[in-house]
N, C-alpha and C positions, 0 to 999 in steps of 0.2 A: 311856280305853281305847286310843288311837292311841300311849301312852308304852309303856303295857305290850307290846302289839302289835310298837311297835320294837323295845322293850328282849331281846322274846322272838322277834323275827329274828335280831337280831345275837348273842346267846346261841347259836343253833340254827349259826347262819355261823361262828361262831367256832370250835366243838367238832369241825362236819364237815372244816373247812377243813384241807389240807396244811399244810405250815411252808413258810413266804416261801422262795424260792431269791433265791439272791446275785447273780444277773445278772437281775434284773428290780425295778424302781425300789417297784413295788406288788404286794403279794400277790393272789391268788387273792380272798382272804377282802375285800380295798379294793376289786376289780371289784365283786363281789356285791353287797358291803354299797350301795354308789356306787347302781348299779343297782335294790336295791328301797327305796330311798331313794327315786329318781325312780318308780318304779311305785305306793308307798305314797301319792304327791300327785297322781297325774295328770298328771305332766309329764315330757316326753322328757328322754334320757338328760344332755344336755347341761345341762338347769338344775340338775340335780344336782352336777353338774360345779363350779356357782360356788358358794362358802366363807359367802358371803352367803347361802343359803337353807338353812341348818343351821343346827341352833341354837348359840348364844353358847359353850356348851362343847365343842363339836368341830367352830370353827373353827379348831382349829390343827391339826388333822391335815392331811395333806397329800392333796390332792384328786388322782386320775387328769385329764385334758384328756380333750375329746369326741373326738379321734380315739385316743387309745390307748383309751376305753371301747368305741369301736368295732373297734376291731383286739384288743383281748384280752376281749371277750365270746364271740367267734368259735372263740380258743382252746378244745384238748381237754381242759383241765384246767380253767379256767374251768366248762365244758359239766358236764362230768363231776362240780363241785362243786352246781351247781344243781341237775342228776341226782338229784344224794343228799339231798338238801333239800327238795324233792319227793318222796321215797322215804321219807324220814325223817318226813315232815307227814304226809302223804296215806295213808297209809299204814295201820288198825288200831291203837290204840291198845294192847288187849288180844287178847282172843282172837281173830277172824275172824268175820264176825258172817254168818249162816242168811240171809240176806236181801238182794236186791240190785234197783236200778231202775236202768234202760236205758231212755235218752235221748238227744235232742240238742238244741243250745240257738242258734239263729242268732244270728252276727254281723255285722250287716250294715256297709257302709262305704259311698261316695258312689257313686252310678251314673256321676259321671264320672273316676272314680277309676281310672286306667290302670295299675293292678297286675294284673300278667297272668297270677296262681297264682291268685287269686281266681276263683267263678263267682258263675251265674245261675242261682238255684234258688227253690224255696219256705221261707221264711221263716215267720213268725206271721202264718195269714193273709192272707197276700199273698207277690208274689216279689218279689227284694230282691237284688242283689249282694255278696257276702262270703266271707265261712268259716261253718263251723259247727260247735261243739264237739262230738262226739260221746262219752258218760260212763257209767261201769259205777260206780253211786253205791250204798257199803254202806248198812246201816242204819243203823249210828253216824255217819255224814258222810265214813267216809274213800272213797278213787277209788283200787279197784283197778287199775283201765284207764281214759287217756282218750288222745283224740284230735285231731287240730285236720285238718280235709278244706275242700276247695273248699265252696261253698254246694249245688250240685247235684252232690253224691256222694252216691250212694242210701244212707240210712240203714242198709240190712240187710247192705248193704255194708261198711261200716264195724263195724258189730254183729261180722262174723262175725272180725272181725280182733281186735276187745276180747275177745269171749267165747275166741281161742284164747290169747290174751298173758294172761289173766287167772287166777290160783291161786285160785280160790273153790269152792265147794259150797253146796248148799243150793235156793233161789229164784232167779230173776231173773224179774221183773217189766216187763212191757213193753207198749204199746197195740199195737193190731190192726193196724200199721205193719210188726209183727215179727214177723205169720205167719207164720213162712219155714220150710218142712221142712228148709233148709241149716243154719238157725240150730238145729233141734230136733236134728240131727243131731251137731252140735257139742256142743251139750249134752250129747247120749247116750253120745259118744265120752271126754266128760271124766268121765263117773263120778260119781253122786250130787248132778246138778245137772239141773233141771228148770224148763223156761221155760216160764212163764204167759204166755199172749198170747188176747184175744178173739178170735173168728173175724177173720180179714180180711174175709170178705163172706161177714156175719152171713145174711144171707136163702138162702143157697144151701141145695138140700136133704142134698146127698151129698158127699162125697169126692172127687168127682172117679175117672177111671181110672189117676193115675200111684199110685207109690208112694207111699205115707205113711210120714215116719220115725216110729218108737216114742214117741221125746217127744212130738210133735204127737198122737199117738194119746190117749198120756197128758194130755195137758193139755185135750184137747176132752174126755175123759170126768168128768176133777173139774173141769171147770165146769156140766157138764151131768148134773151127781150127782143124783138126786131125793130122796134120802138125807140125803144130807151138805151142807153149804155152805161145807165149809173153803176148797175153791177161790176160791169168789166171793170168800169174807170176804177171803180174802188178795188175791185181784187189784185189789179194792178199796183197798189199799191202795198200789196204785202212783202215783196222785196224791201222793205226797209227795214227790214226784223235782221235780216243778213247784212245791213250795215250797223243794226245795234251791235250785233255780236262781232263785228269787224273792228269798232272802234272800242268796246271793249278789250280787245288785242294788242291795239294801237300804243299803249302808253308804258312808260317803265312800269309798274306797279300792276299792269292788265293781267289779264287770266289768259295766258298764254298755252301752257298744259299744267298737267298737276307734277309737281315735283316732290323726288324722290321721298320726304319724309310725308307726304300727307298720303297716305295709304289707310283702307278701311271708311266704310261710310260716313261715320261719322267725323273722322279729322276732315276730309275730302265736303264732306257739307259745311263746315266751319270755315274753312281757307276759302270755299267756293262764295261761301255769301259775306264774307269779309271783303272779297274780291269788287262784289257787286254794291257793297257799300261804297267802297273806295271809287269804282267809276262812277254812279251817280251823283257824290258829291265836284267829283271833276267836272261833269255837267254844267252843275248847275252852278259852279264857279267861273265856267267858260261863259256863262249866259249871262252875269252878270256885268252893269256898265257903272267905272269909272270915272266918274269926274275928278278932274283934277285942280 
């Protein structure tokens, strides 16, 4: 799987990639490649860097040095290559799939870890110092929207930024974290898109005296259908967002935490969605069939 996996990185780098310009010694396409080379193993950008930890057949290409990896990862063209690669993966396969879950996924890093973009928030369970993914995850596995925030950036906060960056329709799915009339709102304004959320606090009799947006109106009525159970049936199904991020975890190469050198928002949003490259092509290499 890890041959295929490479082979159908550098396939995907190769086809987005510009053409090499003449005043620079490596392409766009040799950062990249360089780079999820070392993401695919777990190891900072520099071990990738040496000729020895690649295999026997592309030791003769000629390797970038740890400091032009760091000065042309930086690069707008570099950036803009990864952009598309990400956009390219993540992206629907086929048509746009009726169905979405909304999430976040803590990543925590050492409490004496003096990265100062980083917070202090709740985590699984407990509080913990980091970032936190926050994921607008289809039904087929692609990410219309995601995000990378401090650990204590309120989730609804983040939601209301996915849900306006995000071209979708249909569902979104989310726990009772995301009762927000700002978020039902958002919904209402984009047009044929309606957020399922539990009550946030289930035991209250009423509504309250402010306004209620229309979403929220909607989505507390089909859950509380005595009729119907489409609602429940379908909110029931937002638990699968926690198996996206489970198998995410699951493989060598997954986003298990953030390790030691990716510190600061931006390295930590780079490793994060390289990450998210790498498990949706596992996907969609899993999904594939075989003949023999």
């Amino acid at each position: 799987m890890e041959h295929q996996l490479w082979s159908e990185v550098q396939a995907r780098i190769a086809r987005l990639a510009p053409p090499k310009s003449v005043h620079c010694d490596y392409s766009d396409a040799d950062i990249a490649r360089t780079y999820y080379w070392a993401v695919l193993h777990d190891r900072p950008t520099c071990w990738a860097c040496d000729r020895k930890n690649w295999p026997l057949h592309d030791r003769r290409r000629p390797l970038p040095p740890p400091w032009t990896m760091s000065r042309r990862l930086r690069c707008p063209s570099v950036a803009a290559l990864l952009e598309a690669l990400d956009r390219d993966v993540l992206g629907p396969a086929g048509d746009p799939p009726l169905l979405h879950r909304l999430d976040g996924k803590p990543l925590p890093i050492g409490g004496c870890s003096q990265d100062r973009q980083a917070g202090y928030g709740r985590a699984a369970g407990c509080k913990a110092k980091g970032y936190k993914l926050h994921a607008l995850v289809g039904g087929d596995g692609s990410l219309p929207a995601w995000r990378i925030a401090p650990m204590n950036k309120d989730e609804r906060v983040m939601a209301r930024r996915l849900l306006r960056q995000a071209e979708v329709q249909g569902y979104v799915l989310a726990d009772g974290n995301f009762d927000d009339n700002a978020l039902h709102a958002i919904c209402d304004g984009k047009g044929e898109l309606q957020l399922l959320t539990p009550r946030r606090h289930a035991d209250a009799k009423g509504l309250g005296h402010r306004k209620q947006a229309a979403g929220r109106l909607r989505c507390i009525a089909r859950l509380t259908d005595p009729v119907s159970d489409f609602g429940r049936s379908l909110l029931a199904e937002r638990a699968a967002v926690e198996r996206y991020f489970g198998n995410l975890t699951s493989f060598g190469a997954g986003l298990t935490h953030l390790p030691p050198w990716a510190r600061g928002h931006r390295r930590v949003r780079r490793w994060v969605q390289a990450k998210l490259v790498l498990n949706r092509l596992r996907m969609q290499l899993r999904q594939q069939t075989y003949v023999a």
